[in-house]
MIMI-644172 format. One record per residue (C-alpha): x, y, z. Coordinates in steps of 0.02 Angstrom, whole numbers, plus 50000, padded with zeros to 5 digits. Layout:
<pts>
PT,X,Y,Z $
...
</pts>
This chain:
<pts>
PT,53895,55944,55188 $
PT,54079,55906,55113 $
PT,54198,56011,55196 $
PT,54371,56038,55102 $
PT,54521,56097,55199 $
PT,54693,56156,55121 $
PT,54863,56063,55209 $
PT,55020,56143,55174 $
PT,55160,56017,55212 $
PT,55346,56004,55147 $
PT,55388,55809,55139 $
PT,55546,55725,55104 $
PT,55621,55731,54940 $
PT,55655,55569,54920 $
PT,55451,55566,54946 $
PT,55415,55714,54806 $
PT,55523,55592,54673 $
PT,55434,55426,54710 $
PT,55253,55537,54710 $
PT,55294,55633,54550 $
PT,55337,55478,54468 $
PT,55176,55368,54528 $
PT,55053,55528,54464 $
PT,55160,55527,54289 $
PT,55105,55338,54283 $
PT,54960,55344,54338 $
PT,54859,55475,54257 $
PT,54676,55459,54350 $
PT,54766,55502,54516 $
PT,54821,55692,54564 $
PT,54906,55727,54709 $
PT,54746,55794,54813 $
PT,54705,55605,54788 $
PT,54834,55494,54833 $
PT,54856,55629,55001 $
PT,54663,55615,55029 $
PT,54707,55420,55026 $
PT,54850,55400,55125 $
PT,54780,55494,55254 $
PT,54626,55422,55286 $
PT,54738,55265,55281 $
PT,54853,55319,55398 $
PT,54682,55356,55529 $
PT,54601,55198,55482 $
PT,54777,55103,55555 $
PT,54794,55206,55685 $
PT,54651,55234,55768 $
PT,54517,55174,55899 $
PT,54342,55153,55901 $
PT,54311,55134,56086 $
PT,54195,55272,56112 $
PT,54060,55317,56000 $
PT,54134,55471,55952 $
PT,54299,55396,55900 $
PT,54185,55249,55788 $
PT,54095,55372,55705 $
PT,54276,55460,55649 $
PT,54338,55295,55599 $
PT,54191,55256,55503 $
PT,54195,55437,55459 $
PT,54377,55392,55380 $
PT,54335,55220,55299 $
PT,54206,55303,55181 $
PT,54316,55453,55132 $
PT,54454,55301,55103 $
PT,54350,55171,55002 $
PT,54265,55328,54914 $
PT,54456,55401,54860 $
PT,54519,55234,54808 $
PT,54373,55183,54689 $
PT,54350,55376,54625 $
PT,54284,55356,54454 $
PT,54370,55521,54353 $
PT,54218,55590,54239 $
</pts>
């Protein structure tokens, strides 16, 4: 079952600019995307995998990542 859950989150806007200008080049990407990426990014470099809980997360993360990045666009 794939679970979806809404973030509300004001970022920088020096951020906004250089985000906006990456989705007007790069038209296969939205901004669900590149967040979904970064994020499961930002877990995969920061976290553990010392207990089997926390390796099934990570591994958890890795797929969402790898699936994100190569996300072919119908």
């Amino acid at each position: 079952m794939k679970a979806n859950v809404s973030i509300l989150a004001e970022i920088p806007e020096e951020l906004h600019e250089s985000l906006k200008g990456y989705l007007e080049t790069h038209p296969d990407w939205d901004q669900d995307r590149v967040f979904c990426a970064a994020l499961s990014l930002f877990l995969l470099q920061n976290g553990e995998s010392c207990t089997p809980e926390s390796s099934r997360n990570y591994h958890r993360a890795a797929r969402v990542y790898l699936e994100t990045l190569f996300h072919n666009p119908a």
